[in-house]
C-alpha positions as CSV (number, residue, x, y, z in Angstrom):
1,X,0.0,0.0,0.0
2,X,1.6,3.2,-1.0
3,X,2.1,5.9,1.9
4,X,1.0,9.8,1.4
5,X,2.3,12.5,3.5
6,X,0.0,15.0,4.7
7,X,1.2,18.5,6.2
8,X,-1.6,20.7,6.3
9,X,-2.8,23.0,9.3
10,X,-6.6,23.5,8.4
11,X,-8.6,20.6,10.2
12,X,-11.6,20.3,7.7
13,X,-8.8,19.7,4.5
14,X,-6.9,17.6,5.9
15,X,-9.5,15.8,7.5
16,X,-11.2,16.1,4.2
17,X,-8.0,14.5,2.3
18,X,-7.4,11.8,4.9
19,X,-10.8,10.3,4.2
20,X,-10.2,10.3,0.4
21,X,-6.7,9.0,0.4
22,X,-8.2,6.2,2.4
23,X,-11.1,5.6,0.6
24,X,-8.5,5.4,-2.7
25,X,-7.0,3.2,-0.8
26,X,-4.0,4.8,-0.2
27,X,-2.1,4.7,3.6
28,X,-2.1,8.0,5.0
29,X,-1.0,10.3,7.9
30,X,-1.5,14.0,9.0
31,X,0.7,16.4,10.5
32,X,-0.4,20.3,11.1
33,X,2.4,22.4,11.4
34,X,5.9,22.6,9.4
35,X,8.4,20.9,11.5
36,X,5.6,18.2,12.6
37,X,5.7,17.4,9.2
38,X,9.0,17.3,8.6
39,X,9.8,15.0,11.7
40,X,7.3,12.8,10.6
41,X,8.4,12.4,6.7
42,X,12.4,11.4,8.1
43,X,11.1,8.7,10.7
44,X,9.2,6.7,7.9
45,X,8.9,5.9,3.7
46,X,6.5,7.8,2.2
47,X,5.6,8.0,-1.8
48,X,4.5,11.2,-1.5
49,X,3.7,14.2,0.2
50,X,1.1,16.8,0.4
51,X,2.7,19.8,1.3
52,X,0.4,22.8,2.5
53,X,2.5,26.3,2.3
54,X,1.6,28.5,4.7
55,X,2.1,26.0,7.8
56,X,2.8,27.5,11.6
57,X,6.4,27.1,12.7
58,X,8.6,27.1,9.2
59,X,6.3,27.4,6.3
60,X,5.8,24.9,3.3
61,X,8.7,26.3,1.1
62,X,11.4,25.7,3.9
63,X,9.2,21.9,4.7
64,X,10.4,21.3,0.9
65,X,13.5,22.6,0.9
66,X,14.7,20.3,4.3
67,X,12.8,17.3,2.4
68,X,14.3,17.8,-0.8
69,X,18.6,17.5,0.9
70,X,17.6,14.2,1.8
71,X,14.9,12.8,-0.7
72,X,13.6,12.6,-4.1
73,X,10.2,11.8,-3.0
74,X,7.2,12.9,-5.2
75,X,5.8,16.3,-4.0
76,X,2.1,18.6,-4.5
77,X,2.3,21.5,-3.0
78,X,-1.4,22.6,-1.8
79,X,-2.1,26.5,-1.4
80,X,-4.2,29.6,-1.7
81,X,-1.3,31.6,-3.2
82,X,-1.8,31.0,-7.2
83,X,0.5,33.9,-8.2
84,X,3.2,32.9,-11.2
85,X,5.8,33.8,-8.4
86,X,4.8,31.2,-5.7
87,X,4.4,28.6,-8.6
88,X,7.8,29.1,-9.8
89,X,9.2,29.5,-6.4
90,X,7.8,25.7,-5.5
91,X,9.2,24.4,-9.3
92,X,12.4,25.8,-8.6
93,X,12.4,23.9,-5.0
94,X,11.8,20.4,-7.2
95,X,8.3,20.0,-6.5
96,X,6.3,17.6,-8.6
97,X,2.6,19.4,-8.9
98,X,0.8,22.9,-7.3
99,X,-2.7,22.7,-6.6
100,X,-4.5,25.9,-5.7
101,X,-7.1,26.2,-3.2
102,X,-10.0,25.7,-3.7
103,X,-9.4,22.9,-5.4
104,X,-11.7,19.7,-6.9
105,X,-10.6,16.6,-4.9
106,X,-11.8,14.7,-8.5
107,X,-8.5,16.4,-10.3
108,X,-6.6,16.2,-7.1
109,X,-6.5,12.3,-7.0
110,X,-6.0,12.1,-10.5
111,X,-2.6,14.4,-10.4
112,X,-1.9,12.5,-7.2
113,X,-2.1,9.2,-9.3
114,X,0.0,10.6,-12.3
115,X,2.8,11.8,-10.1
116,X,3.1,7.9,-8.4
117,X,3.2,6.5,-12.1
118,X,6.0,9.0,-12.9
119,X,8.1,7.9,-10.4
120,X,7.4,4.5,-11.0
121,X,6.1,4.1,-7.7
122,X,2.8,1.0,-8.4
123,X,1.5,-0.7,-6.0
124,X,3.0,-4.1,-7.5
125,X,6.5,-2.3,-7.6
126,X,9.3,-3.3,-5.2
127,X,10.6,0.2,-4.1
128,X,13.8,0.8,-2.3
129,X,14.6,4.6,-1.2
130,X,17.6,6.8,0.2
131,X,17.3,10.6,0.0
132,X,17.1,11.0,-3.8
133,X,18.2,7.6,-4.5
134,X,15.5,5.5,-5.8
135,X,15.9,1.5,-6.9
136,X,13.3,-0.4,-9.0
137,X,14.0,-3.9,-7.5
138,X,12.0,-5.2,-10.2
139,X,13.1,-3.6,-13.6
140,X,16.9,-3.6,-11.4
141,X,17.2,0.0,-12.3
142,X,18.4,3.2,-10.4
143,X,17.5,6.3,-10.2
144,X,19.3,9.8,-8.7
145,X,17.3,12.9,-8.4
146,X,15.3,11.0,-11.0
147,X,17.8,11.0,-13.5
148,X,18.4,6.7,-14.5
149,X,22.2,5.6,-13.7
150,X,23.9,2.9,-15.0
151,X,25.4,0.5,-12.6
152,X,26.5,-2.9,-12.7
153,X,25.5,-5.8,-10.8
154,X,27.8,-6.0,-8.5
155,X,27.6,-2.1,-7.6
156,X,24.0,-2.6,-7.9
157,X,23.8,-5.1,-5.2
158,X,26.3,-3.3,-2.8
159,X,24.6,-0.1,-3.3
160,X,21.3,-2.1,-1.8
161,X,23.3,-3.6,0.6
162,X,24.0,-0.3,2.0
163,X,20.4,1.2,1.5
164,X,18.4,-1.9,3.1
165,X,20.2,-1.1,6.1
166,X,21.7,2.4,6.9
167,X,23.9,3.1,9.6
168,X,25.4,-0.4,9.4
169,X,29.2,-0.9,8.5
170,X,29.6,-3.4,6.0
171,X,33.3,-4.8,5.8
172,X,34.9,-6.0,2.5
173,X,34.7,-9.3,4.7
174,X,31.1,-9.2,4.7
175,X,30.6,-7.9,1.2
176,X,32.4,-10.6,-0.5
177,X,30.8,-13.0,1.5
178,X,27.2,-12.2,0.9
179,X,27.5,-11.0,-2.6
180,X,30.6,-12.8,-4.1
181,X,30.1,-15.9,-2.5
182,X,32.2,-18.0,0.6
183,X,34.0,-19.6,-1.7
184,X,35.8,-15.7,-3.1
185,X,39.5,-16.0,-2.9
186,X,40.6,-12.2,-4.5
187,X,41.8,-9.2,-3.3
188,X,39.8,-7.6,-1.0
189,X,40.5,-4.4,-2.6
190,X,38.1,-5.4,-5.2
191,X,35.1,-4.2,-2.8
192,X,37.1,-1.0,-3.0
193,X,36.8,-0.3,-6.5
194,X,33.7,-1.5,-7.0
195,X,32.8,1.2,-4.1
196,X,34.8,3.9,-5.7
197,X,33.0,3.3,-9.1
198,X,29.6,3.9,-6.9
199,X,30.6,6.7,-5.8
200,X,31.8,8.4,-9.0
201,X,28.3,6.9,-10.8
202,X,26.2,8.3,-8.1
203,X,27.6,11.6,-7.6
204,X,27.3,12.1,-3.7
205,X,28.8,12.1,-0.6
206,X,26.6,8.6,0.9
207,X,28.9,5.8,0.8
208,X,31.3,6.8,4.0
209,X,34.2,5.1,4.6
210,X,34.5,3.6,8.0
211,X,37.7,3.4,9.1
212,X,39.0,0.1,10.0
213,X,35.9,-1.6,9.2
214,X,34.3,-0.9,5.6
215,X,31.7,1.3,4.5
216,X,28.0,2.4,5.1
217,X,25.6,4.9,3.8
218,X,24.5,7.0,7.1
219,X,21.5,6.9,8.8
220,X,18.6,9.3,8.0
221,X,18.3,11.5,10.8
């Protein structure tokens, strides 16, 4: 069951929008003010987030921009402000969609389900996500910021290594065990070039080195 995000501070919307995200059979969950909200997306996996703008506490534009250093996740921005400023201010933070209020739940749910199909995120699909890293486990495919990257296996599956459990330091040890098999008898130093090639591919800072031990991809604090 996919997972929406709301952050909206009027009671009857998002009381309004919880019932029809159910109804669509979405899983959903409601926070009213800006760093609620924020607090809330970091501490589970949601597909995507409906972001009110003006929120008490830090508004909807600052919600996006903390959201958007850590994750590619879809976003429709909700708001009463339809100038051609506001709109391009939201665009230029990466959002996905901007609905104005008032606005027909009918077209709402449809945008809502054309953003998910855009980032590929169907039910039946196997979804893994880190900040803007997104892998298809079924079409074996990776996506950064939602640009495709090519990998290979082997980076693949030590790039999901890393991302199925975060925080954890993986030695070479380990890695060559679980994805080259007990019977490996190389060069350690394999691991890191296939790490360094990750890196380079990925173009961030995730994969930290731990020293003495291996590598990791941080937690998501």
């Amino acid at each position: 069951m996919q997972k929406i995000l709301i952050i909206e501070d009027e009671a009857d919307i998002q009381e309004l929008l919880l019932a029809y995200m159910q109804d669509a059979g979405y899983e959903a969950a409601a926070e009213s003010d800006g760093i609620a909200g924020f607090e809330r997306f970091c501490k589970e996996h949601w597909d995507l987030v409906l972001l009110d703008l003006m929120l008490p506490k830090i508004d909807g534009y600052a919600v996006c921009e903390l959201i958007r250093k850590q994750s590619a996740a879809p976003i429709i921005m909700l708001t009463a402000l339809d100038s051609e400023a506001s709109q391009l201010r939201g665009y230029d933070l990466r959002i996905d969609d901007y609905v104005t209020k008032p606005f027909s739940m009918s077209i709402l749910m449809r945008k809502i389900a054309a953003v998910l199909r855009r980032y590929g995120s169907e039910p039946q699909g196997d979804i893994l996500r880190y900040k803007d890293i997104c892998m298809d486990l079924d079409s074996h495919e990776v996506f950064v910021d939602g640009a495709r990257v090519e990998l290979t296996h082997r980076e693949y599956e030590i790039l999901r290594a890393f991302i199925e459990r975060p925080g954890k330091a993986h030695s070479r040890t380990m890695l060559l065990e679980s994805l080259w098999g007990y019977d490996f008898f190389g060069d350690e130093r394999i691991v890191d070039s296939h790490v360094k090639n990750l890196r380079r591919k990925l173009d961030r800072d995730y994969v930290e080195t731990v020293r003495g031990v291996g590598y990791r991809v941080p937690k998501i604090i």
